[in-house]
N, C-alpha and C positions, 0 to 999 in steps of 0.2 A: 463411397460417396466422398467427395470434395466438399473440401468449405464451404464452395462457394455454391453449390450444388446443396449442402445442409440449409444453409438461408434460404434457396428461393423453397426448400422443400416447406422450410417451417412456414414461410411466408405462403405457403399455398396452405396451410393444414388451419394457420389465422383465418386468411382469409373465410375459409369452409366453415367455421366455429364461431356462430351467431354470440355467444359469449363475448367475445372477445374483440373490444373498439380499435385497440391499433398493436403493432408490432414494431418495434422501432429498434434499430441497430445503434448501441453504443460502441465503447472504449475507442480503441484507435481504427478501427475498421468504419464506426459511424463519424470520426472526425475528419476522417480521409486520410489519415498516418498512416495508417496499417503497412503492414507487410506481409511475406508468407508466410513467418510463425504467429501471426496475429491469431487470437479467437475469435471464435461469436460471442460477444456480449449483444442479449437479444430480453428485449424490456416488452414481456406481455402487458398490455393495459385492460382492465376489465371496469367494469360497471361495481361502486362498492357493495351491491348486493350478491354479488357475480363470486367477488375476490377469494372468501372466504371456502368457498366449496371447491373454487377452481385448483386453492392450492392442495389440498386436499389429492386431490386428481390429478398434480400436474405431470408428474411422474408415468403415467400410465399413457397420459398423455401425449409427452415430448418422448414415449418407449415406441410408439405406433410411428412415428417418427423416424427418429437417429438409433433405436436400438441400443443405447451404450451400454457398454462394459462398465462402466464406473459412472453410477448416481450417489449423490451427495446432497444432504442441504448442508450449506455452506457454516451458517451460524446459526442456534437453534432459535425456534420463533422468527427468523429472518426470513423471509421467500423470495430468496437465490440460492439459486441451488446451481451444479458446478458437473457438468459430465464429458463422457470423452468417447468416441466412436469406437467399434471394435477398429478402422484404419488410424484412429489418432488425433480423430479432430475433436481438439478442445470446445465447449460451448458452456457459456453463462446464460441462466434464463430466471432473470428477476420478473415477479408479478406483483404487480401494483398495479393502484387506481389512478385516474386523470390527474386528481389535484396533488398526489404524492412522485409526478416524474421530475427529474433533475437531471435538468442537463440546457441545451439550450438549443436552438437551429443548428449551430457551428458545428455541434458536436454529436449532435443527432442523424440517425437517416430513418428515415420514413419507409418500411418495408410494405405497409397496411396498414390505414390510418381512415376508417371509415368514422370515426367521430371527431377527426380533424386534430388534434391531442397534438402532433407535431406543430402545427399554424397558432398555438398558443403559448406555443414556449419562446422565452426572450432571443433574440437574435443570438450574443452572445452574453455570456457570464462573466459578471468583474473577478478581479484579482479575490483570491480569499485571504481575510485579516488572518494574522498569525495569532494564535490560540494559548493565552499567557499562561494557560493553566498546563496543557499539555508541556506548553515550554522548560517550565519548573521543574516538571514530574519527567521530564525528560533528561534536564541535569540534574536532578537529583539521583535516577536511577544512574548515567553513568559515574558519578562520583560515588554511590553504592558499588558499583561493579570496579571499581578503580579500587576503594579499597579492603576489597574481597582478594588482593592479589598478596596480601598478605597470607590470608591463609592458603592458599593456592601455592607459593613460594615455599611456605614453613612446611609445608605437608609434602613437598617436592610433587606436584599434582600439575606437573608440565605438559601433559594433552588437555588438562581441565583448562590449563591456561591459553590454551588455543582458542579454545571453546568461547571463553572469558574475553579476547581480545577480538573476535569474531562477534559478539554483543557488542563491545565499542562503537568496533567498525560501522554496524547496522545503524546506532546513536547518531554516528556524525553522520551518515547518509539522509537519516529522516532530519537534521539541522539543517544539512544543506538543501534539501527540497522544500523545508518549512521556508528559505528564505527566499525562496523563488514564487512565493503563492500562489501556487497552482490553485485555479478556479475550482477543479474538481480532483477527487483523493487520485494521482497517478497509478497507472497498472504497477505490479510486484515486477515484472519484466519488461520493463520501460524507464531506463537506467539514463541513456543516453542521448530520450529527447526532450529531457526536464533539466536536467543539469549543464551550467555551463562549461564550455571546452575544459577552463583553468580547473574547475572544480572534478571536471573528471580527472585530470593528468596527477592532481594532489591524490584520488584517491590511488592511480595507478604508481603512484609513488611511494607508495604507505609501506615500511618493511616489511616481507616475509614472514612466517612467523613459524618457528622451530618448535617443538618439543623442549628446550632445553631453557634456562633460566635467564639466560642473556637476551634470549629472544623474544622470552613473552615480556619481559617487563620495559626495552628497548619498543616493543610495540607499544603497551600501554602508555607511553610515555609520550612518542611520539604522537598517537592519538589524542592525548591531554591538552598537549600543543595546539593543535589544530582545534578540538571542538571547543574549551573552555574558552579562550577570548573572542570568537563566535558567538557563543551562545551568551555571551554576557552584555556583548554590545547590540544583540536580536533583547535580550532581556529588559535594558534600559531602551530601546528604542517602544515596546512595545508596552511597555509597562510591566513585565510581569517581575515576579517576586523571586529573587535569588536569595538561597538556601546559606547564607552568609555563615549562619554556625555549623552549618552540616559541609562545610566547606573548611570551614575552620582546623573543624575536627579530624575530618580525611588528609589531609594535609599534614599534621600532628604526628598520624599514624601511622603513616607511610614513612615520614621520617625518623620518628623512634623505631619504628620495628626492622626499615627494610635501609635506612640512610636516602630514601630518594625524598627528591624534593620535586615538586608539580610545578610545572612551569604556570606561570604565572597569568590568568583568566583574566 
């Protein structure tokens, strides 16, 4: 079974299942982005007396279905759950009710929509505000992870340091997407139509990163560079609260223990 052959299959098994008001295709396939490694992100809508028993069953359900090899709920108490055909085809299948869909026309596609659920949602979605709290909790973890590279160093724990410079990296990727305001959270494989040119070519810039002690801390450094005076002038633009002594401090540390000094945020 094909993709694309999975969708109209689920959209005929909606349809047949009185339950169930609309079926509506999201992520990049319902925006119209998609491509061939795209999934099914596939939004059951039920009735809220409906929802609670449906998910329950939903598994048994989308089994009579696609058959996968790999069912999953995704986050516990969440109902998305994440499967994948014995040929490979990825499929998301969130259930919710009418008044909890998100997303918007643009971004939507209407597979079976017998209570109309797609005709009510906004055209398009505004920009989303940037999130000052996430923001914080965000440079504060990387300046946690920055000065962890001390003991990483003193313990000679040079693969740990990969690992450690490979959490950075992820840092300034979710910085540079926070300053893009994606309307809605980006797919995890969807790199390259959120980000602009400049900001991809910096990250394919970013040094290598070795096993060896030149390498990991020549990374962290380099990373320092780039996400602190970023994240600081997202910080004052947005209001959120920089961690001024926990910056202080990292700072202090790095240079008593290791001689480096952090480029300047």
């Amino acid at each position: 079974m094909t993709r694309d052959e999975l969708i109209a299959t689920f959209a005929a098994g909606a349809e047949a299942d009185p339950r169930v008001l609309a079926l509506l295709l999201g992520g990049s396939l319902g925006a119209g982005a998609g491509d061939a490694y795209s999934d099914a992100d596939l939004i059951l809508v039920l009735a809220p007396e409906d929802h609670a028993a449906f998910v329950e069953e939903v598994e048994a359900w989308a089994g009579e279905i696609a058959d996968p090899v790999l069912w999953r709920q995704v986050y516990p108490g969440l109902p998305l759950f994440h499967g994948i055909t014995p040929g490979w085809v990825r499929f998301d299948i969130t259930v919710t009710v009418p008044h909890r869909v998100t997303g918007a026309r643009s971004n939507l596609r209407p597979l079976f929509d017998r209570a109309r659920v797609w005709d009510a949602l906004p055209e398009q979605l505004e920009p989303k505000a940037v999130d000052p709290t996430r923001l914080e909790a965000m440079t504060v973890e990387f300046l946690r992870v920055t000065g962890l590279l001390v003991v990483g160093m003193g313990r000679r724990e040079y693969v740990l340091g990969i690992t450690g410079a490979g959490l950075l990296r992820g840092l300034l990727i979710e910085l540079m997407i926070a300053e893009t305001r994606p309307p809605l959270p980006p797919g995890a494989l969807h790199l390259t139509d959120i980000l602009p040119p400049g900001d991809l070519e910096i990250l394919a810039r970013l040094p290598q990163v070795a096993a060896d002690r030149a390498s990991v801390i020549a990374a962290n450094l380099a990373m320092a560079e780039l996400f602190l005076p970023r994240a600081r002038a997202l910080a004052r633009e947005v209001g959120a609260a920089w961690p001024d002594a926990f910056e202080a401090a990292t700072r202090a540390h790095l240079r008593g223990e290791l001689g480096l000094e952090l480029p300047v945020g």
